[in-house]
C-alpha positions in Angstrom: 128.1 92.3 84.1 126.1 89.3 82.4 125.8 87.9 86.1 124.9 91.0 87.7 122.3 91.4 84.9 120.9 87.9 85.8 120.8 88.7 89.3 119.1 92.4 88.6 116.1 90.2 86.4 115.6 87.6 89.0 115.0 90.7 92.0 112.6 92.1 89.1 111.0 89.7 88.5 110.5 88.0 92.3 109.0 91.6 92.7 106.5 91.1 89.4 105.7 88.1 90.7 104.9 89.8 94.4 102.9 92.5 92.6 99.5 91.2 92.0 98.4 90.7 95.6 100.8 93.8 96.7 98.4 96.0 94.6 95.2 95.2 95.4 95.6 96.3 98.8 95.9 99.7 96.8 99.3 101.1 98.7 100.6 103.4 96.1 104.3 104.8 96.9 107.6 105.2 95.1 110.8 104.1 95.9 114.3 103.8 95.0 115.2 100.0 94.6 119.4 99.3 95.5 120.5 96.0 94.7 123.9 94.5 95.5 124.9 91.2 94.1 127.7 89.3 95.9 130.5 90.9 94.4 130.5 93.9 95.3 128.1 95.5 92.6 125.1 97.9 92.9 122.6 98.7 90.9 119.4 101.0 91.5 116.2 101.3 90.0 113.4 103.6 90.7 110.1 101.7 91.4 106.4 103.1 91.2 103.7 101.5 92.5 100.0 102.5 91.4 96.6 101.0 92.0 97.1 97.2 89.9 100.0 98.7 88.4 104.1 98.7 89.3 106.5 100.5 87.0 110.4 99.5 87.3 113.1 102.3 85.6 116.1 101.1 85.0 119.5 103.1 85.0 120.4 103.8 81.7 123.9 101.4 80.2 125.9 103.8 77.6 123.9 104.5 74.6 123.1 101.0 73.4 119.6 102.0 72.0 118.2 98.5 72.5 118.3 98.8 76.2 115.5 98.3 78.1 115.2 101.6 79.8 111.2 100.8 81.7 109.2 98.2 82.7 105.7 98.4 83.1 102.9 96.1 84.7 99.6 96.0 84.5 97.9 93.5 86.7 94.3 94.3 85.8 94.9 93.4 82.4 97.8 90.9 82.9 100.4 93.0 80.8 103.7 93.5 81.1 105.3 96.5 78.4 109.3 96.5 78.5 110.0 100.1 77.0 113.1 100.8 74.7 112.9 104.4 74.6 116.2 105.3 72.8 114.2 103.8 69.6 111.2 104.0 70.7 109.6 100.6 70.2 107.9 98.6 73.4 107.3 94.8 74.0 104.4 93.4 75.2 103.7 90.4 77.1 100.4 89.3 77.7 98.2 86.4 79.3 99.5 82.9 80.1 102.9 84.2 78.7 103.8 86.5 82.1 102.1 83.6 84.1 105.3 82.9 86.1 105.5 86.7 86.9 102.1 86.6 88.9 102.5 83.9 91.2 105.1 83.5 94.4 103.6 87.0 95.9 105.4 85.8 99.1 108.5 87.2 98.3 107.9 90.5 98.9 103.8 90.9 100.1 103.8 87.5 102.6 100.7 86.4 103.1 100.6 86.3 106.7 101.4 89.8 107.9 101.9 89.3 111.5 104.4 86.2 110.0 106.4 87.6 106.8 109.2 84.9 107.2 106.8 82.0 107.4 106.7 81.5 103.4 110.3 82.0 103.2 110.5 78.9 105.8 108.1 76.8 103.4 109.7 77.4 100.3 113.3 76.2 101.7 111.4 73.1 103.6 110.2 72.4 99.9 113.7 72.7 98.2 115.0 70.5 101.3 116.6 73.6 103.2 116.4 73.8 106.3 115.9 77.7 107.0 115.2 78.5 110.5 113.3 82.4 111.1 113.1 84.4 114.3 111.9 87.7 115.2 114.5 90.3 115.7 112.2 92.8 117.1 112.1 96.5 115.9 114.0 98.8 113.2 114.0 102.2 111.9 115.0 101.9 107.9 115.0 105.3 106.2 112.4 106.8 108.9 109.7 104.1 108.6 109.2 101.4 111.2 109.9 98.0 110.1 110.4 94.7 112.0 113.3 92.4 111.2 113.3 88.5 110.8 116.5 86.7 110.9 117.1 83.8 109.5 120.2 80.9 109.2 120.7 77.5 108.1 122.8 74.9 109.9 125.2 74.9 106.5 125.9 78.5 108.3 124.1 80.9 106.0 122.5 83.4 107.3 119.9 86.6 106.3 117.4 88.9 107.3 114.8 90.3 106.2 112.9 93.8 107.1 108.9 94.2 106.9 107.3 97.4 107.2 103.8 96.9 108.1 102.5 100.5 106.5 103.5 99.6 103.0 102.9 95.9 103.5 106.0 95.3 101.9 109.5 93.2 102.6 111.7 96.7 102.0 114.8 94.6 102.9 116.3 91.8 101.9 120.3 91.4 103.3 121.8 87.4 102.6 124.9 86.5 103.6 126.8 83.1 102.3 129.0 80.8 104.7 132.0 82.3 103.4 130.6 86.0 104.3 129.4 87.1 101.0 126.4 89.4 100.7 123.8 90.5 98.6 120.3 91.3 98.7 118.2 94.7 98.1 117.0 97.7 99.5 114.0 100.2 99.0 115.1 103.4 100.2 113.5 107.2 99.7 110.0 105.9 100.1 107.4 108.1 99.0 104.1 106.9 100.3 101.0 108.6 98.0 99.0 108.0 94.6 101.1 107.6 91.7 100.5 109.4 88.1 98.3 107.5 86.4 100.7 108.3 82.9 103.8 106.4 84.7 102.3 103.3 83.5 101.1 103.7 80.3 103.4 103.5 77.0 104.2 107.1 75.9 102.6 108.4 73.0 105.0 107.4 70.0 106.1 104.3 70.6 106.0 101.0 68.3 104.7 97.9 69.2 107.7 95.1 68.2 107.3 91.1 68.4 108.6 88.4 70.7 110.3 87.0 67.4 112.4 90.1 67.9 113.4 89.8 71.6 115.8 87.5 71.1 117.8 90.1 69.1 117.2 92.6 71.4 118.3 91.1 75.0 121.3 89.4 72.8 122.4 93.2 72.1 121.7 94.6 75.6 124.7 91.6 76.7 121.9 91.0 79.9 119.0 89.4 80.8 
């Protein structure tokens, strides 16, 4: 579960990191976010996505009340607000402490539409992979029009990738290892349209607790 967990913050966080150019171009929609790691789990969230502001809910694990149930982001004001709602109390990460959330916005908004693979391709050159993409013309993923990338490595793994040009967003994200393992994520029961401005705001109620106390907290979700 601890590895799942791990995997389930780094697809969070590549998509915080995505956000801040994903949001000025002002496409608000909701989504369901499924996420498979490669053995065999799944995992999915519901994702909101507002004008400078993205809203992650995650499914809710037993009734450990230090769970994070929410995260918030709020790129105007560089915020990020994890919500624990079975005791009410929210984090809050602000300034030059989320810095490594807002940068990388490749991974999910590329920054050359009419290319989405082409930063994927730079980032393995720079890690000394050699990633080869192609186009792989046209798909239909839950009723929207996408196009599909492919990708492969001469080590013999392989992935794809699926832009949708509306939302301006990678929706798809399918790897697979030499040995045949899979995992990546999927956005599926897009809902393009503004989103409630209240979805990203801390409900009324809730306490404002310190980083000293995070450590305590992520050590009793067992994740992160």
């Amino acid at each position: 579960m601890k590895a799942f967990s791990r995997g389930l913050a780094t697809t969070i966080s590549l998509f915080l990191i995505s956000a801040a150019t994903a949001l000025a171009q002002k496409v608000e929609f909701s989504a369901d976010m499924r996420i498979s790691d490669g053995a065999g789990r799944t995992q999915t969230l519901k994702l909101s996505v507002g004008n400078m502001r993205a809203r992650f809910d995650l499914q809710k694990q037993g009734d450990d009340p230090s769970g994070i149930g929410s995260i918030l982001i709020d790129f105007d004001h560089q915020s990020i607000f994890l919500l624990i709602p079975q005791a009410n109390l929210y984090l809050q990460i602000e300034g030059s402490a989320g810095t490594p959330f807002y940068s990388g916005a490749w991974m999910f908004r590329p920054y050359a539409a009419k290319y989405p693979c082409n930063d994927w391709v730079s980032e393995a050159d720079r890690r000394g992979i050699n990633l080869r993409c192609k186009s792989g013309g046209q798909d239909i993923l839950d009723g929207r029009p996408t196009q599909r990338w492919d990708a492969t490595t001469p080590e013999g793994v392989s992935g794809s990738l699926w832009y949708d040009p509306e939302l301006n967003f990678i929706v798809k994200v399918l790897r697979t290892s030499k040995s045949g393992v899979q995992s990546g994520y999927e956005l599926q029961n897009v809902k393009q349209g503004s989103q409630p401005v209240a979805l990203f705001e801390v409900p009324n109620g809730f306490r404002k607790f310190t980083l000293t106390r995070l450590a305590d907290v992520l050590v009793g979700l067992g994740q992160w």
